[in-house]
LUMTOR-865972 format. One line per 3 residues: number of its first residue (from 1); their letters; for each residue x, y, z of N, C-alpha, C, O. Coordinates in Angstrom, 2 decimals. Layout:
BEGIN
NUM	A	X:Y:Z:X:Y:Z:X:Y:Z:X:Y:Z; ...
***
This chain:
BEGIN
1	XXX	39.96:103.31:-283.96:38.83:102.83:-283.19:37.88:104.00:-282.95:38.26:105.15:-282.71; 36.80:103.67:-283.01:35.55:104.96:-283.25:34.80:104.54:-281.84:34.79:103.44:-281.28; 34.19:105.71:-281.48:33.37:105.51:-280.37:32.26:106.96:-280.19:32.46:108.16:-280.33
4	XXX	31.26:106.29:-279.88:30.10:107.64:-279.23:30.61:108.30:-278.09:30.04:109.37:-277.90; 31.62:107.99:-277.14:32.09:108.34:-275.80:32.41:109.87:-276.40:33.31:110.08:-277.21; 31.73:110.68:-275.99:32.19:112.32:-275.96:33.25:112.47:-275.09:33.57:111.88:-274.06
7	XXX	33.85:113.58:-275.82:34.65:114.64:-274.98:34.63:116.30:-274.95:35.46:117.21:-274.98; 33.02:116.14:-274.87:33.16:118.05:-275.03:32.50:118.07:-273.96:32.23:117.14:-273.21; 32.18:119.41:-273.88:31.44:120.09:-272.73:30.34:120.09:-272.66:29.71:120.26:-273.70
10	XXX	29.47:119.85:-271.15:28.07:119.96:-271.11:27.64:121.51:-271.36:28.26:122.57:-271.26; 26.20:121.17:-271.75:25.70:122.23:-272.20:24.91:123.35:-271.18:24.79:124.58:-271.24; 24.50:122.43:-270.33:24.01:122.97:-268.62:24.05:121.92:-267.58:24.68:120.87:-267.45
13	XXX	22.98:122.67:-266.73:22.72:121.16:-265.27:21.30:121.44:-265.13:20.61:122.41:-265.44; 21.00:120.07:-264.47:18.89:120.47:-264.26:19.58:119.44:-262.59:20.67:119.02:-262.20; 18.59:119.43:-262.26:18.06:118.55:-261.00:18.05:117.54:-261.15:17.89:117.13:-262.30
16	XXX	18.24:116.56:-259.99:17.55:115.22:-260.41:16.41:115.13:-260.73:15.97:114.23:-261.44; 15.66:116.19:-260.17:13.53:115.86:-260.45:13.38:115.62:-261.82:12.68:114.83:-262.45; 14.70:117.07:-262.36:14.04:117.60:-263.53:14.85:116.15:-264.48:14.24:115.79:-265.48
19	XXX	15.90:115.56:-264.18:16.52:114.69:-264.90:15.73:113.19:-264.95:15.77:112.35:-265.85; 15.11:113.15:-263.83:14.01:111.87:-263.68:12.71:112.28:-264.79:12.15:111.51:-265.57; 12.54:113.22:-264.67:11.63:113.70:-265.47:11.52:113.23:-266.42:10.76:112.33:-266.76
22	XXX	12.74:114.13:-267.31:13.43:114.40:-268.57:13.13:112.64:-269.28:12.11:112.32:-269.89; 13.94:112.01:-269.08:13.81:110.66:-268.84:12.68:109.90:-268.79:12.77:109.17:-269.78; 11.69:109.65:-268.22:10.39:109.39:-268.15:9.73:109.78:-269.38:9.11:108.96:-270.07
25	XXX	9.83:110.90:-269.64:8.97:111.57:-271.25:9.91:110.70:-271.92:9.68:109.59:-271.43; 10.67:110.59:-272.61:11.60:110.31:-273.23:11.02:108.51:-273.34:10.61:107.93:-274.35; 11.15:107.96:-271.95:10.86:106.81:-272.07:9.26:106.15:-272.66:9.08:104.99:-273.06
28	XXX	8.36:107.13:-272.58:6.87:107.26:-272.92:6.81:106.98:-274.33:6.03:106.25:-274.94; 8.00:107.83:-274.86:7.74:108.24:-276.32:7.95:107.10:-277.10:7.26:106.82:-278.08; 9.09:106.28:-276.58:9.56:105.45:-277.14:8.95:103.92:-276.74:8.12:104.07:-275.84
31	XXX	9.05:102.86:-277.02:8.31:101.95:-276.51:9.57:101.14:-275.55:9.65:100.98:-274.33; 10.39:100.77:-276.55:11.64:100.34:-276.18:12.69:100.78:-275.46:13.58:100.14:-274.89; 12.52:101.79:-275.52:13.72:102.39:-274.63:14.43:101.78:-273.21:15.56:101.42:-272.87
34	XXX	12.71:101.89:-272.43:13.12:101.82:-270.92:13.75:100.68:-271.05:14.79:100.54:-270.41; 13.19:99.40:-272.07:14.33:98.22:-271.44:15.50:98.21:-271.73:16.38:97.69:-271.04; 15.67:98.89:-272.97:17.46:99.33:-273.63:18.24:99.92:-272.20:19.32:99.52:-271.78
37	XXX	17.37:100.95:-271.60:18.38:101.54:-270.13:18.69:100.47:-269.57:19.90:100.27:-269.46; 17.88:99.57:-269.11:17.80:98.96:-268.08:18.79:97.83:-268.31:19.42:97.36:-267.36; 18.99:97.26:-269.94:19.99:96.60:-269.80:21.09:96.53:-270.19:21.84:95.56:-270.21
40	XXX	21.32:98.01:-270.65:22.60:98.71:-271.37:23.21:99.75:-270.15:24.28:100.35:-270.31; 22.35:99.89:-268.84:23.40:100.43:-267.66:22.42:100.44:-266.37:21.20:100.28:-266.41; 23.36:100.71:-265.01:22.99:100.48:-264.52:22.78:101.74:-263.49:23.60:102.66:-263.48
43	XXX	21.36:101.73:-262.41:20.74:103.25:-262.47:22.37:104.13:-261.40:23.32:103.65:-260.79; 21.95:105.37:-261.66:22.66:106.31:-261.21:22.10:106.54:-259.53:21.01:106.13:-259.14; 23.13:107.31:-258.64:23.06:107.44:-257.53:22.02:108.55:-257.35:21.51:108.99:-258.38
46	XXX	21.63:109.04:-256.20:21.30:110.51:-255.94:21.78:111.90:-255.86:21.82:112.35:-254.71; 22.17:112.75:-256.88:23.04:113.19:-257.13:22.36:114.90:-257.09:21.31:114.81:-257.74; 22.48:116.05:-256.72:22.00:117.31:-256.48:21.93:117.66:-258.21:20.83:117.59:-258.75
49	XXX	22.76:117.92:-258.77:22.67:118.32:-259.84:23.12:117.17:-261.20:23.70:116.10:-261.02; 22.76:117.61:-262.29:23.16:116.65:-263.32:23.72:117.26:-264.81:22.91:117.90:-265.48; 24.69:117.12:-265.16:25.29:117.60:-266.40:23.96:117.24:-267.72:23.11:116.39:-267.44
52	XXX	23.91:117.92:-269.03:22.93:117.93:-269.56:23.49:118.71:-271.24:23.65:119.90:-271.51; 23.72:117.02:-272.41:24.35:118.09:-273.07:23.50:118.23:-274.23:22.36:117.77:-274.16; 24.03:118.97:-275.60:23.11:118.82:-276.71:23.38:117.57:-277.86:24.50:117.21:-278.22
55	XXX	21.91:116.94:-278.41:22.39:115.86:-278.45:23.18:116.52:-280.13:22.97:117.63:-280.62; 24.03:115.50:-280.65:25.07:115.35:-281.87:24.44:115.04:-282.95:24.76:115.46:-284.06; 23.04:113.93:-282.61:22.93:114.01:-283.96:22.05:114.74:-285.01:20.90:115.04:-284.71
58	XXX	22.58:115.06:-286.29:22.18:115.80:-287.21:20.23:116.29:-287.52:19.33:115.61:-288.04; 20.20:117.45:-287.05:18.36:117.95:-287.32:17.67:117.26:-285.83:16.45:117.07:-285.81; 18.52:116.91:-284.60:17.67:116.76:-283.41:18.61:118.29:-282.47:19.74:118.76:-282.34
61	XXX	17.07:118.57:-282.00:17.47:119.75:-281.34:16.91:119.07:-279.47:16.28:119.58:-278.53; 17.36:118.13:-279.64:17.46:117.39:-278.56:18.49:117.45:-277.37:19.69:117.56:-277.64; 17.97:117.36:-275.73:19.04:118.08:-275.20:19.25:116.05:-274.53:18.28:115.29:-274.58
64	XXX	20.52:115.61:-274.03:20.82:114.31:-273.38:20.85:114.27:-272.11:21.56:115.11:-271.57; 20.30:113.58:-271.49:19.90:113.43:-269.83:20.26:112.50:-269.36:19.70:111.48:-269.76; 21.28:112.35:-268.36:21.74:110.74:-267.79:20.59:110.21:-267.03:19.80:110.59:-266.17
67	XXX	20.92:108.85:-267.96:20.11:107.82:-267.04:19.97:106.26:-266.92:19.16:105.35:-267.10; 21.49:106.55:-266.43:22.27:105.97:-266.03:23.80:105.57:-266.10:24.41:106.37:-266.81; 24.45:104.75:-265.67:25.76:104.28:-265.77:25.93:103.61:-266.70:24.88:103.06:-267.05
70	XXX	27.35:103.22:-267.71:27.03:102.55:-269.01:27.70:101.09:-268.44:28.85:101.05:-268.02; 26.75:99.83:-268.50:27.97:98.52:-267.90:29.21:98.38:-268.59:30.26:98.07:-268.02; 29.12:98.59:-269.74:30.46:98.12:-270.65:31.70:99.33:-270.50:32.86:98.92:-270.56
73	XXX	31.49:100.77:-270.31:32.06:101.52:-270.36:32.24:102.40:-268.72:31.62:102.11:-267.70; 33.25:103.47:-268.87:33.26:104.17:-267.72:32.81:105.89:-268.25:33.43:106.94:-268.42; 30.97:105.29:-268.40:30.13:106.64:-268.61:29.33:106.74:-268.58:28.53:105.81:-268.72
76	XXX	28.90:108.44:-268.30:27.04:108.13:-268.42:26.33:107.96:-269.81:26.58:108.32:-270.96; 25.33:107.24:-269.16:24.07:106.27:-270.60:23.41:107.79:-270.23:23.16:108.25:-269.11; 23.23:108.34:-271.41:22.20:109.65:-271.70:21.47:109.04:-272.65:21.56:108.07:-273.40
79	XXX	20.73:109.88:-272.39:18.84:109.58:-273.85:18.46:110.97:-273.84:18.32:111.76:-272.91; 18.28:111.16:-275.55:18.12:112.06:-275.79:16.62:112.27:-275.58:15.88:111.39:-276.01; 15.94:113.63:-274.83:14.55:113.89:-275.38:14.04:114.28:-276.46:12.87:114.65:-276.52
82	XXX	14.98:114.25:-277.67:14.22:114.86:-278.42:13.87:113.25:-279.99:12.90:113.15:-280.73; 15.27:112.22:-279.88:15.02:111.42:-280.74:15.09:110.43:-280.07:15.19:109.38:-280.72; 15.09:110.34:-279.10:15.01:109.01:-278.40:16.16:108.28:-277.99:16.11:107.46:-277.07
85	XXX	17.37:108.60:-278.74:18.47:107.95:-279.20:18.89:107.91:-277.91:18.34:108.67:-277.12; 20.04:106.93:-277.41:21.21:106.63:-276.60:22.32:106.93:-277.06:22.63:106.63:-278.21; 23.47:107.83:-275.90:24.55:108.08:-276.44:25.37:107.55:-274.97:24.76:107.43:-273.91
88	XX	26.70:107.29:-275.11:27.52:108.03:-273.67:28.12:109.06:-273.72:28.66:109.46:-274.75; 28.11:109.75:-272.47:28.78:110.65:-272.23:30.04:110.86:-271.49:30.52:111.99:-271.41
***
């Protein structure tokens, strides 16, 4: 059984500002996205800091930003800023 669910290590932490942020661009870029979050998880709490990893796939030098909870799974819904993509973490 195959799955996107990582098990490595984050790469840093940003803020929530900077993770709301992060997220927002991300969502701009893309057209679709925001509704993919919205109905692929559900939003995250208020949290001081936020794990932040690099994204996996091949020629994106993209870093992954939670944003949000995944419904189907027990993880965070990250989006990458750099391809747009959804992963969990």
């Amino acid at each position: 059984m195959s799955s996107n669910i990582a098990q490595n290590y984050p790469y840093s932490s940003e803020s929530d500002a900077e993770r709301l942020g992060a997220v927002a661009r991300a969502t701009e870029a893309d057209a679709t996205l925001a509704a993919r979050i919205a109905a692929e998880s559900i939003p995250v709490g208020n949290e001081p800091r936020w794990w932040v990893w690099k994204c996996p796939n091949p020629g994106c030098t993209g870093l992954l930003h939670a944003a949000g909870f995944a419904r189907n799974a027990h993880a965070v819904y990250a989006v990458c800023d750099g391809c747009a993509k959804t992963l969990l973490r």
